[in-house]
N, CA, C and O atoms as a DFTB+ gen file, in Angstrom:
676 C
 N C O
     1  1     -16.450      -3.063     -10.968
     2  2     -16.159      -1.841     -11.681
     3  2     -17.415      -0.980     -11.693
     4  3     -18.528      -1.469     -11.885
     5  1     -17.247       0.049     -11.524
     6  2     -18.420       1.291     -11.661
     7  2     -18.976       1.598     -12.826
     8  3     -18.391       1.788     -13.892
     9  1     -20.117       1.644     -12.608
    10  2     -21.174       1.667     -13.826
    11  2     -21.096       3.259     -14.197
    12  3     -21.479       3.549     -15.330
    13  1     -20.638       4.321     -13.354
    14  2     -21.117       5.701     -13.901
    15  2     -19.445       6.064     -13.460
    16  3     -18.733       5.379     -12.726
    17  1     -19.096       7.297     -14.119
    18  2     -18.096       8.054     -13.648
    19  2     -18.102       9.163     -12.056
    20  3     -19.056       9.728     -11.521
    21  1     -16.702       9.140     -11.685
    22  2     -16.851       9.776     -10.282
    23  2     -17.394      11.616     -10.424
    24  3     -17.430      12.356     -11.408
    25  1     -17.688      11.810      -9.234
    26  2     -18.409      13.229      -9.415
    27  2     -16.990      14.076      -9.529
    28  3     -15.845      13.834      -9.149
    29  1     -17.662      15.289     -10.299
    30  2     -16.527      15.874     -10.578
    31  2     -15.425      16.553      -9.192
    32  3     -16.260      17.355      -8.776
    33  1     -14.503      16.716      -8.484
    34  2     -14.131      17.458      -6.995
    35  2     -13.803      19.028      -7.369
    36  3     -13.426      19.430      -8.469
    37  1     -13.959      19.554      -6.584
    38  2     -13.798      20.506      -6.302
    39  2     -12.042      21.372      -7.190
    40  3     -11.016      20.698      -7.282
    41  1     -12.078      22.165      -7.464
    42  2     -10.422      22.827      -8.237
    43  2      -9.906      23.233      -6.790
    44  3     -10.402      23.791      -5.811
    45  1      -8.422      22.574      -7.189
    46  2      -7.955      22.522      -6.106
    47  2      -6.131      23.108      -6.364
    48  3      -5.287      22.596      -7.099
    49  1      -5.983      24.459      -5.359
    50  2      -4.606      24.663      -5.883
    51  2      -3.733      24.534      -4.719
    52  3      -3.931      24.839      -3.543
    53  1      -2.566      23.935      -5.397
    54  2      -1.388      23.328      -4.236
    55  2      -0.226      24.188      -4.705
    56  3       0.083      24.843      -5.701
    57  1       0.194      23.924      -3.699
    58  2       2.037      24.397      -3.439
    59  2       2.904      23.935      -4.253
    60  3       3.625      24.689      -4.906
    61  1       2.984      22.218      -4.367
    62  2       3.049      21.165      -5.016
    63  2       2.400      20.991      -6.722
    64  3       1.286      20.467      -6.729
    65  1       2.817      21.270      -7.774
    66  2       2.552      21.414      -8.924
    67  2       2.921      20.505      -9.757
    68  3       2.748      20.728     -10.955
    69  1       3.614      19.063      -9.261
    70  2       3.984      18.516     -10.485
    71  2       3.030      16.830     -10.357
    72  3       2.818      16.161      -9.346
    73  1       2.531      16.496     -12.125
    74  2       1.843      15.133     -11.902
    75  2       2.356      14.488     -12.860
    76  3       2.635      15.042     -13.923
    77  1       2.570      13.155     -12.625
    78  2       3.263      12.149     -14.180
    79  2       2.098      11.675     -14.395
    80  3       1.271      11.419     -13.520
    81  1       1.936      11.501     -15.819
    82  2       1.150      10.781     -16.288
    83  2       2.043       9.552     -17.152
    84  3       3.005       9.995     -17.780
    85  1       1.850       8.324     -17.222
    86  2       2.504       7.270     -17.595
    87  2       1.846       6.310     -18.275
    88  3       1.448       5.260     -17.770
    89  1       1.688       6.696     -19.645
    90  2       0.656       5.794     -20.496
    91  2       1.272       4.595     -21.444
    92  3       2.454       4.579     -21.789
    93  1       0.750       4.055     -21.645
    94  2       0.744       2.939     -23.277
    95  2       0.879       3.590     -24.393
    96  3       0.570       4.737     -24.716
    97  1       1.510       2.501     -25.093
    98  2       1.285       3.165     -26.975
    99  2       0.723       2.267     -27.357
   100  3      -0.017       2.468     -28.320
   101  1       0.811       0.787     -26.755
   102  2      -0.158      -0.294     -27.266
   103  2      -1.619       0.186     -27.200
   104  3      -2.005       0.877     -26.257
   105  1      -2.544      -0.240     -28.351
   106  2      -3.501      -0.038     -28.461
   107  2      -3.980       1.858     -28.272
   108  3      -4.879       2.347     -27.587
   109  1      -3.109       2.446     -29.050
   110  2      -2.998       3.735     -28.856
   111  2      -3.981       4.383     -29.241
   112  3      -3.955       5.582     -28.961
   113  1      -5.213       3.844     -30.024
   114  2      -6.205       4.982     -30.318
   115  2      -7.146       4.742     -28.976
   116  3      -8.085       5.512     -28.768
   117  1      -6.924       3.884     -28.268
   118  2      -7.639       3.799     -26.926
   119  2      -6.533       4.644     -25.675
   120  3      -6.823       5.494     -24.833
   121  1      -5.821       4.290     -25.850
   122  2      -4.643       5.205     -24.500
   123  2      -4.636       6.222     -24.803
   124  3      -4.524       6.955     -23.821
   125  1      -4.740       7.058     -26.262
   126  2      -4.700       8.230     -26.335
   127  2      -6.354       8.590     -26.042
   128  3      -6.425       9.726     -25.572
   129  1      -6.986       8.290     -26.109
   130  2      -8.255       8.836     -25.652
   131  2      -7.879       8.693     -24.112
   132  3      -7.968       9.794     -23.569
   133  1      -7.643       8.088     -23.588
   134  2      -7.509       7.867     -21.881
   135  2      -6.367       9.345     -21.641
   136  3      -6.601      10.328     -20.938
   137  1      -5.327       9.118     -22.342
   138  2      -4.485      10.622     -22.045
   139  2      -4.921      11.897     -22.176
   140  3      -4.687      12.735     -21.305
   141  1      -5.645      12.189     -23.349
   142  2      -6.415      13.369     -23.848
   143  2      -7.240      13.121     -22.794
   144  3      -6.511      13.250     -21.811
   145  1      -8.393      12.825     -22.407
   146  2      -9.535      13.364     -21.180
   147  2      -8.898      13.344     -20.111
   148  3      -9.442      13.922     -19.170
   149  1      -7.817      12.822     -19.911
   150  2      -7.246      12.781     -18.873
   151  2      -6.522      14.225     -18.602
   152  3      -6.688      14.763     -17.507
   153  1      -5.526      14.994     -19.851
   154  2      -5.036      16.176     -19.309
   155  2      -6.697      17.267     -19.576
   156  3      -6.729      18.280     -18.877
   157  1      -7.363      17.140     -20.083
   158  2      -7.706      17.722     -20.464
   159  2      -8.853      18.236     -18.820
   160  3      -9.190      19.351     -18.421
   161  1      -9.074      17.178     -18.402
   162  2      -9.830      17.415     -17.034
   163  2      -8.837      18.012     -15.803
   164  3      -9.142      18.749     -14.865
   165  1      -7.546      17.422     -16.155
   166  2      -6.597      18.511     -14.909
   167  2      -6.449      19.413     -14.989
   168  3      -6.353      20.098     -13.971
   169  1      -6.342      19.960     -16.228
   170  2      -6.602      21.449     -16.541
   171  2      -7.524      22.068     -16.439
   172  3      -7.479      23.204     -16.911
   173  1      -8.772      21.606     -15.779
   174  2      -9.662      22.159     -15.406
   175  2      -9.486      22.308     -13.277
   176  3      -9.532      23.190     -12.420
   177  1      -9.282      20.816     -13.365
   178  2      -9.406      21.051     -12.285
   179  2      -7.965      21.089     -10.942
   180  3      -8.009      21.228      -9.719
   181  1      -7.015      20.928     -11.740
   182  2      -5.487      21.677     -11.012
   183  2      -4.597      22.299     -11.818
   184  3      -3.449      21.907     -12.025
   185  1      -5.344      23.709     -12.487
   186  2      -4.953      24.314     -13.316
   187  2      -3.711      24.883     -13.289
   188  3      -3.183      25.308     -14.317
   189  1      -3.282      24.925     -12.399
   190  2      -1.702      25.246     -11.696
   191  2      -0.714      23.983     -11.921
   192  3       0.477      24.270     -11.796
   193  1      -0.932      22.981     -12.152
   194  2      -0.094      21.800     -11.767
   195  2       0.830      21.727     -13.278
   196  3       0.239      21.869     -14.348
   197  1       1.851      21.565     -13.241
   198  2       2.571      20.854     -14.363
   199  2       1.966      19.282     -14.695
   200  3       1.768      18.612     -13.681
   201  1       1.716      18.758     -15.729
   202  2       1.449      17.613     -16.171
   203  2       2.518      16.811     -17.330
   204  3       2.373      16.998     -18.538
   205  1       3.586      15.914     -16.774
   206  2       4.288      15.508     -17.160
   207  2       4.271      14.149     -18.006
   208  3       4.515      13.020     -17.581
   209  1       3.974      14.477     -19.119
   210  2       3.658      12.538     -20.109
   211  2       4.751      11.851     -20.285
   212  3       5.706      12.432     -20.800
   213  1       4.846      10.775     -19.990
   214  2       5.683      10.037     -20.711
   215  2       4.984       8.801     -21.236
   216  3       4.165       8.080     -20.667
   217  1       5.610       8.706     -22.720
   218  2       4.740       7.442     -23.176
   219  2       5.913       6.297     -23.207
   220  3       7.134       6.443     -23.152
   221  1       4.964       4.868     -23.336
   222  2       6.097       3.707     -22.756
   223  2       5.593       2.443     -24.039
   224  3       4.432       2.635     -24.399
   225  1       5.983       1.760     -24.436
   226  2       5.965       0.629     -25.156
   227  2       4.227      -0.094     -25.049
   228  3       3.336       0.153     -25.862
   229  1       4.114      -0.866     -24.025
   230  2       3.543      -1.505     -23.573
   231  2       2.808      -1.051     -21.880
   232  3       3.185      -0.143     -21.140
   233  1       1.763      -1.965     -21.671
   234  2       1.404      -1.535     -20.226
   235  2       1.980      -1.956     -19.124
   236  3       1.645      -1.604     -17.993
   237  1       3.313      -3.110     -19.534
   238  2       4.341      -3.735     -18.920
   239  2       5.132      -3.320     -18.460
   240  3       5.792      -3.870     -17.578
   241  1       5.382      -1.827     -19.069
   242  2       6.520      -0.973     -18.946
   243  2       6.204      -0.013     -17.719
   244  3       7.074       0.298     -16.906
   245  1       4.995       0.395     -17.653
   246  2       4.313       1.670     -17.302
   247  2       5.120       1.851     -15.674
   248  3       5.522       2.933     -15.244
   249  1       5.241       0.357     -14.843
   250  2       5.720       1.012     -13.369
   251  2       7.271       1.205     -13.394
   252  3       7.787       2.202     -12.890
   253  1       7.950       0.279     -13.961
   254  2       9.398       1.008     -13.893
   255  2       9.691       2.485     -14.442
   256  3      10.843       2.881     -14.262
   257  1       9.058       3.102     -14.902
   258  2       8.820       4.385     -15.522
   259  2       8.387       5.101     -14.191
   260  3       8.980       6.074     -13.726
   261  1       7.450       4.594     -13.720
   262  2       6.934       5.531     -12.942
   263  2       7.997       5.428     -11.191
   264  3       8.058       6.167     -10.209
   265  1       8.487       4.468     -11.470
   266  2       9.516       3.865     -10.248
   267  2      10.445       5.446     -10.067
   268  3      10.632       6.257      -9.161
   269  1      10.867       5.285     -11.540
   270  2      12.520       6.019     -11.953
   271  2      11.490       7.541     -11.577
   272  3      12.015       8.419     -10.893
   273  1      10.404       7.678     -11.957
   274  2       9.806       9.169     -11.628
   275  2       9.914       9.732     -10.246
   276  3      10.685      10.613      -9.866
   277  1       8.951       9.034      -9.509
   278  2       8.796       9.041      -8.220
   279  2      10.502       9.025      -7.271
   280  3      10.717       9.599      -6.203
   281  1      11.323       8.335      -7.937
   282  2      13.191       8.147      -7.356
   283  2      13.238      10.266      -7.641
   284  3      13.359      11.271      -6.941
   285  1      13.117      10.038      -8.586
   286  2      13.604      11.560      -9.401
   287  2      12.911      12.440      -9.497
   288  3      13.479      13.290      -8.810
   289  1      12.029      12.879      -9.883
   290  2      11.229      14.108      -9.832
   291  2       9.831      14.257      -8.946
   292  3       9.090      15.238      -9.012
   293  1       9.567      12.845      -7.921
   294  2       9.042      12.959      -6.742
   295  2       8.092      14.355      -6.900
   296  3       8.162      15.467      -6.377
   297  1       6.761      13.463      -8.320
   298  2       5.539      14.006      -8.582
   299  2       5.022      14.148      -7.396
   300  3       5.698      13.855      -6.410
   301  1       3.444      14.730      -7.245
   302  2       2.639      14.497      -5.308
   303  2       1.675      13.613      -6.317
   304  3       0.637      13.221      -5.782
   305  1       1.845      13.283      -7.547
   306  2       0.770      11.862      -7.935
   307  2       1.013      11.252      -9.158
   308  3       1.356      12.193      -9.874
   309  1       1.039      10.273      -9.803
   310  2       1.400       9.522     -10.794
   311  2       0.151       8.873     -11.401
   312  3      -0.802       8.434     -10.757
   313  1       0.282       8.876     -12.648
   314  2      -1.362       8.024     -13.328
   315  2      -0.825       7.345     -14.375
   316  3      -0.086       7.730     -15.280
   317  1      -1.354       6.151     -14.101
   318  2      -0.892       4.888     -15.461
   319  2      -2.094       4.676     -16.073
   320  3      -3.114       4.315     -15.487
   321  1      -1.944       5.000     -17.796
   322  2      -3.164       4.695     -18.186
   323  2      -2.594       3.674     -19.163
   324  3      -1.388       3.790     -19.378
   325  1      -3.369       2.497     -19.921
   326  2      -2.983       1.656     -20.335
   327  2      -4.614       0.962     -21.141
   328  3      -5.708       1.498     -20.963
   329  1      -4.468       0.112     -21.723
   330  2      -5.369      -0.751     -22.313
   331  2      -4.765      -2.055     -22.844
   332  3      -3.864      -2.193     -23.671
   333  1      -5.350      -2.824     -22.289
   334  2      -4.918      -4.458     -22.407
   335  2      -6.155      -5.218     -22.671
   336  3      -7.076      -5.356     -21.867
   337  1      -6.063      -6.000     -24.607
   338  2      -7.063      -6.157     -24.839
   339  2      -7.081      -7.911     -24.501
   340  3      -6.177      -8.718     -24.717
   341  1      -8.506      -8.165     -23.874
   342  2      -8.253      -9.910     -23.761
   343  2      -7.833     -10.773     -24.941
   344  3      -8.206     -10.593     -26.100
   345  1      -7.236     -11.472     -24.629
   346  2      -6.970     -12.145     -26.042
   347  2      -7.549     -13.615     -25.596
   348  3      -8.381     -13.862     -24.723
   349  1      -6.735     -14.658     -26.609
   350  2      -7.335     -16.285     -26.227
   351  2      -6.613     -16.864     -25.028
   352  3      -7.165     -17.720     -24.336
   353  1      -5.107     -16.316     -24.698
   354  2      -4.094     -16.828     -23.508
   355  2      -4.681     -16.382     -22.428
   356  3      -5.882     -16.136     -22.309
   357  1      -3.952     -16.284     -21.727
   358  2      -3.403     -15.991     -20.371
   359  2      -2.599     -14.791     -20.057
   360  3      -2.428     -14.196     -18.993
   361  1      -1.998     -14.514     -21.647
   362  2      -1.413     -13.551     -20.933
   363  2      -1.701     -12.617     -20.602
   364  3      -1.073     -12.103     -19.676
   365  1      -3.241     -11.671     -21.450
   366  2      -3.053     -10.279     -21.131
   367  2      -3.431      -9.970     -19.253
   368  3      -3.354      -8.860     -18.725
   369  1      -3.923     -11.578     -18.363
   370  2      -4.200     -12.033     -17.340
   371  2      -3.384     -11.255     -16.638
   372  3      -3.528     -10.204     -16.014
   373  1      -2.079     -12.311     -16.964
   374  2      -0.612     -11.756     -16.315
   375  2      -0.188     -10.826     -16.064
   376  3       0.228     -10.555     -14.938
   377  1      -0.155      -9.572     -17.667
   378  2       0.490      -8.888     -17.544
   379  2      -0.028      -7.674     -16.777
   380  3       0.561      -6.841     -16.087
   381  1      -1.758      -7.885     -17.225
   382  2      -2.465      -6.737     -15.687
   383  2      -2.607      -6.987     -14.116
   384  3      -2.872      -6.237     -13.176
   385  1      -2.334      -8.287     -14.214
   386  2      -1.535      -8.590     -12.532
   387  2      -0.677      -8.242     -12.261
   388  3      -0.644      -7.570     -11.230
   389  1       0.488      -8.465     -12.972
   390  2       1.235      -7.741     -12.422
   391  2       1.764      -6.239     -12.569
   392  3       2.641      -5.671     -11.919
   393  1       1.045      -5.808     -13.518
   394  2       1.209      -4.055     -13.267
   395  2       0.185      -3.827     -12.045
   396  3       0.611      -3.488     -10.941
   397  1      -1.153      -4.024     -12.287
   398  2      -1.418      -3.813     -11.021
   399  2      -1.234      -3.554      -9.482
   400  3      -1.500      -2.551      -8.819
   401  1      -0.644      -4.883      -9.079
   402  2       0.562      -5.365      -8.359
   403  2       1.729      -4.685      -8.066
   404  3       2.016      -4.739      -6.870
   405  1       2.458      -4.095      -8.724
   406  2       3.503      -3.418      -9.028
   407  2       3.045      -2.059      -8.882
   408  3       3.595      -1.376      -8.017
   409  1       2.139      -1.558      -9.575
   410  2       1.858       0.013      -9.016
   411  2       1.179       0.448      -7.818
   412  3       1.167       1.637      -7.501
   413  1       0.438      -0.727      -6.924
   414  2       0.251      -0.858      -5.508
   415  2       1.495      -0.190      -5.018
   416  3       1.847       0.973      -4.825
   417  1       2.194      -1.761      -4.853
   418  2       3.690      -1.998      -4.219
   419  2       4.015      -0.423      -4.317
   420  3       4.012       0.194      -3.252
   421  1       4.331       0.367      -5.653
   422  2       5.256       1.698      -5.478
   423  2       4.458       2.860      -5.100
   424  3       4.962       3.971      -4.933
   425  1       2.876       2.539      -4.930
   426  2       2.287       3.430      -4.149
   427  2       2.443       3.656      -2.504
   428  3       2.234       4.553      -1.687
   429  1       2.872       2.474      -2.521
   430  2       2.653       2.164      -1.208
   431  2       4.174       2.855      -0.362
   432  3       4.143       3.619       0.603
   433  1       5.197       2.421      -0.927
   434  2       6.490       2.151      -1.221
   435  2       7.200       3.836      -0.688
   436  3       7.922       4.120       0.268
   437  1       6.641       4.647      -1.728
   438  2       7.245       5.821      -1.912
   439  2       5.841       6.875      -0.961
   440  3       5.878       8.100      -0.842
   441  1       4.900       6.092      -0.495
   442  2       4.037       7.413      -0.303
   443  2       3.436       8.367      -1.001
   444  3       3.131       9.526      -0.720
   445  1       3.288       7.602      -2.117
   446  2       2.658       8.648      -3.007
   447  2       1.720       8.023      -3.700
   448  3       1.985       6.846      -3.945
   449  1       0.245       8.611      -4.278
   450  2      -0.575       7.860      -4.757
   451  2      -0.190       7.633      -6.123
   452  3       0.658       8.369      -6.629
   453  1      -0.780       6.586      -6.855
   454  2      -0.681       5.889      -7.658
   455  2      -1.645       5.727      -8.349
   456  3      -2.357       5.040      -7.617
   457  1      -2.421       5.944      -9.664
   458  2      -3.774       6.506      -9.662
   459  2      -3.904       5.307     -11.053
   460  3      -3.605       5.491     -12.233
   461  1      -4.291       4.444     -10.588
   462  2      -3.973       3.145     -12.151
   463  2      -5.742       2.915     -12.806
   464  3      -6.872       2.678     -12.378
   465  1      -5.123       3.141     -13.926
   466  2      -6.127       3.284     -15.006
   467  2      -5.638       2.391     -16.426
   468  3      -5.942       2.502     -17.614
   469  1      -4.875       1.609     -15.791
   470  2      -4.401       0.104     -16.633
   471  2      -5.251      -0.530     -16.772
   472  3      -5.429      -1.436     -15.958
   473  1      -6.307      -0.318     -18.035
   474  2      -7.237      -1.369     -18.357
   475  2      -7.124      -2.596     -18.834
   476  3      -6.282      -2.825     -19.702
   477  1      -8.099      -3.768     -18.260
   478  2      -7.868      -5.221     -18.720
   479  2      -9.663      -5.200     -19.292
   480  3     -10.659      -5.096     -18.576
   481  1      -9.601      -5.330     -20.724
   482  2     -11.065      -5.020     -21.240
   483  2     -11.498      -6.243     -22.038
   484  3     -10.666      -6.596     -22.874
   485  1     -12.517      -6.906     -21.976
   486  2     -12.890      -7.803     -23.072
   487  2     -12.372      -8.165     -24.396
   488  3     -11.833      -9.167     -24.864
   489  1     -12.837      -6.617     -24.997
   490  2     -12.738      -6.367     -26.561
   491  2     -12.876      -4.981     -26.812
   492  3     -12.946      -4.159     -25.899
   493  1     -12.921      -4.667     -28.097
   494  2     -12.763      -3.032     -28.198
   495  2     -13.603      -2.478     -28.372
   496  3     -13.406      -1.345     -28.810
   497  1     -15.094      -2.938     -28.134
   498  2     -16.228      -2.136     -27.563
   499  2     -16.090      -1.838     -26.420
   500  3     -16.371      -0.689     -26.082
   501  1     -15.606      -2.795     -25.451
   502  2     -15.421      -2.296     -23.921
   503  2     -14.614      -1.164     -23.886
   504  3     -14.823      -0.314     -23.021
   505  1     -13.589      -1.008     -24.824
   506  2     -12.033      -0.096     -24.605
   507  2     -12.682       1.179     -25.103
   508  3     -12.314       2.250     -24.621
   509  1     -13.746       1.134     -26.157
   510  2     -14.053       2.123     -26.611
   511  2     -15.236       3.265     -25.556
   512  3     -15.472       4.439     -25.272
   513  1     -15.554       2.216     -25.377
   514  2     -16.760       3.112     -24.336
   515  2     -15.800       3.748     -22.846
   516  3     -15.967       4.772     -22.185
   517  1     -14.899       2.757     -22.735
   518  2     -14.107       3.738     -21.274
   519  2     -13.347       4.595     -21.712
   520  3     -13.274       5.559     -20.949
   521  1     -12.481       4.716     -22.994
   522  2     -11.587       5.403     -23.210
   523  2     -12.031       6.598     -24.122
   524  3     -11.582       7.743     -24.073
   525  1     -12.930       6.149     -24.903
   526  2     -13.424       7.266     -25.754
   527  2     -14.963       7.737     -25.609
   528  3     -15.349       8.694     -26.281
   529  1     -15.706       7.168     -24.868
   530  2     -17.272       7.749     -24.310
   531  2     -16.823       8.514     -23.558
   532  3     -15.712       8.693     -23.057
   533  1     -18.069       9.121     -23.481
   534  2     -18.458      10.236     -22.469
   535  2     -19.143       9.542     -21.029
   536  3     -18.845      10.241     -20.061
   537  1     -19.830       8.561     -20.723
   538  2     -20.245       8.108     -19.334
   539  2     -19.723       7.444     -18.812
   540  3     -19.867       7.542     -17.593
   541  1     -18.713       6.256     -19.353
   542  2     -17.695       5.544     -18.143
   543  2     -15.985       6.058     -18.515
   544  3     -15.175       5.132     -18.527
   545  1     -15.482       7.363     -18.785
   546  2     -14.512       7.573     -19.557
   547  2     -13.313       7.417     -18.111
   548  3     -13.233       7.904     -16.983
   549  1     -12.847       6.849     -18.600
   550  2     -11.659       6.237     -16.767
   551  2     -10.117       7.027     -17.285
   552  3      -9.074       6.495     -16.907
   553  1     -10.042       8.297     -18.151
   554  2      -9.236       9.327     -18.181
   555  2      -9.804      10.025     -17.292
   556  3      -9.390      10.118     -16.136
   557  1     -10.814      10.588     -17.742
   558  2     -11.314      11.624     -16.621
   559  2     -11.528      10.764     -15.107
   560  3     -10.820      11.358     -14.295
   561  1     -12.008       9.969     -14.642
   562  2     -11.868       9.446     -13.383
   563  2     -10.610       9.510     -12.917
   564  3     -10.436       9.744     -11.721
   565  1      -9.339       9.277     -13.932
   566  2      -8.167       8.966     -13.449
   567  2      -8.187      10.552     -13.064
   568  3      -8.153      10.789     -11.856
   569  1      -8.222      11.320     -13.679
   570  2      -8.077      12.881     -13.312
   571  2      -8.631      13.266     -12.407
   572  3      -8.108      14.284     -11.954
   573  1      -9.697      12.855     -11.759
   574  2     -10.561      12.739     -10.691
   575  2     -10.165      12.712      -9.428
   576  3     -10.135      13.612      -8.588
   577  1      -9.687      10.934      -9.340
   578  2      -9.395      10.568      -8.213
   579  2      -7.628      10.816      -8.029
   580  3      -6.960      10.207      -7.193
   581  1      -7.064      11.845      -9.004
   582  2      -5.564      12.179      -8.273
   583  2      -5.678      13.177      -8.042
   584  3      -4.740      13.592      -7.362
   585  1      -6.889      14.359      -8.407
   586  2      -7.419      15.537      -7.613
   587  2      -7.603      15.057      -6.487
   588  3      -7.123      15.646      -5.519
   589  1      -8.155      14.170      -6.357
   590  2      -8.598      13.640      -4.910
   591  2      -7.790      13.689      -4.032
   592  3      -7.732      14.506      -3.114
   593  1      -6.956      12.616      -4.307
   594  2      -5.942      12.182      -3.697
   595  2      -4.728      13.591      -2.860
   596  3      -4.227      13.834      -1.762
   597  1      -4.763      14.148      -4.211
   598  2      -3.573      15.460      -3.984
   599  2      -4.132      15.973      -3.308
   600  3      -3.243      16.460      -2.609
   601  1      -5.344      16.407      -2.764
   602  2      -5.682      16.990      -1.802
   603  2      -5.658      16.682      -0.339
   604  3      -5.470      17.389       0.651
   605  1      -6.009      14.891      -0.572
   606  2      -6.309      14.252       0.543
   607  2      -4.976      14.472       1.405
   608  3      -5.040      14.791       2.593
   609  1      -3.478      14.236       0.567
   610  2      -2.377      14.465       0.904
   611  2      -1.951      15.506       1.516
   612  3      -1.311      15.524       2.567
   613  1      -2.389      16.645       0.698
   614  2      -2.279      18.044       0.807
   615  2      -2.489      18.173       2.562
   616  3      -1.907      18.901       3.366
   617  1      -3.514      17.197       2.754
   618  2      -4.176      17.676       4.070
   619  2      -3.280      17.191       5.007
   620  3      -2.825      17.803       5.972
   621  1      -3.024      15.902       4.619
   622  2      -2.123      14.681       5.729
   623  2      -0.909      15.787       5.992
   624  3      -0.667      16.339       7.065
   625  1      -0.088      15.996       4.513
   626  2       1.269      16.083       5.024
   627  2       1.273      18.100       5.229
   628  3       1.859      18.822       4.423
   629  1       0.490      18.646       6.466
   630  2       0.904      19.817       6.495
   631  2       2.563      20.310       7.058
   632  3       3.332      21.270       6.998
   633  1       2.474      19.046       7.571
   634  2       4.303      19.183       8.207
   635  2       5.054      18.827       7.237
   636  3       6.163      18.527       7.680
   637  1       4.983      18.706       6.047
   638  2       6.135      18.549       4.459
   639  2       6.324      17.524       5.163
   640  3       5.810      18.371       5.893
   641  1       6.617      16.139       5.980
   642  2       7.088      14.780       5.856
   643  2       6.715      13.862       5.693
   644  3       7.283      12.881       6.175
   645  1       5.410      13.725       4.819
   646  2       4.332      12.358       4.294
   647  2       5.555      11.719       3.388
   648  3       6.178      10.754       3.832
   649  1       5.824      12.198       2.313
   650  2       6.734      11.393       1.703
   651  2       7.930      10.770       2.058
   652  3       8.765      11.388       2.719
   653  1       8.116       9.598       1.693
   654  2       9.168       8.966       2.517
   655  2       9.673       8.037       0.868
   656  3       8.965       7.768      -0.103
   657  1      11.524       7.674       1.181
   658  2      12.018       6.981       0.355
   659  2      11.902       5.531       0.687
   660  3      12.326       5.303       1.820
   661  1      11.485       4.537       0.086
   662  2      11.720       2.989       0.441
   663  2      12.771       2.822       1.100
   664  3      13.836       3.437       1.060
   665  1      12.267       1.514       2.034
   666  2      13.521       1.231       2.997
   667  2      14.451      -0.025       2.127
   668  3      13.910      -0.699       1.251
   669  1      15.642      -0.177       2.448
   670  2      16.694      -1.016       1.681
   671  2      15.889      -2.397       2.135
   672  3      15.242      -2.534       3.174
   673  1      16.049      -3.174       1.315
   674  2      14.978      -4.424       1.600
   675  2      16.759      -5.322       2.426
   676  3      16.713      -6.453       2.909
């Protein structure tokens, strides 16, 4: 994991205006800090774009949400922000494997980036310094690297056919 936050990119305006954002309510005074820097930097830097929230239960929830998005309103980028605090099990292990895992897969899937900011953190000094500091804040990175991305796209698909629907398994 990166010790400093990414440099800020360049404002960038597209054709293409719409982004999901797909957060947690678990541990919400940390996800809402990850959501807040998070719109708050797209609005700086794809000031044109619609920014679409939806909030979800858990960080368990976050890719079927973003599944049904990408089926339906076929954002040009999606961002899962989340916080998953370690506990004594195994599970909070699990459950960021497999979101992880899972928001690959539908990045991959649908052609569209996937910008995951599903944290798996120690304790809530760790959660606090990414979600609510100012030097490792991984809202604003998440805002970052789907500027990025939307551009990178922007570039690929000048012929409108980068996006593609999953094939029937």
């Amino acid at each position: 994991m990166s010790l400093e936050i990414s440099r800020k990119p360049r404002v960038f305006n597209t054709k293409h205006n719409k982004l999901a954002i797909v957060a947690s309510k678990y541990n919400e005074v940390y996800s809402d800090g990850l959501v807040d820097n998070a719109i708050e930097e797209l609005s700086e830097l794809l000031p044109q774009a619609r920014v679409d929230l939806i909030r979800v239960p858990g960080a368990f929830e976050i890719p079927v949400v973003i599944k049904s998005l990408l089926e339906l309103e076929q954002p040009i980028c999606a961002i899962a922000l989340g916080v998953i605090i370690q506990g004594e099990t195994a599970h909070a292990d699990l459950v960021a494997r497999s979101v992880i895992d899972a928001l690959q897969q539908l990045s991959l899937d649908y052609t569209t980036p996937v910008i995951n900011e599903v944290l798996l953190v120690a304790d809530e000094a760790q959660a606090h310094v990414r979600c609510l500091g100012d030097e490792l804040n991984r809202g604003i990175e998440a805002a970052r690297a789907a500027t990025s991305m939307v551009e990178i796209f922007s570039e690929l698909d000048r012929g409108g056919s980068l996006r593609t629907q999953p094939k029937d398994a």
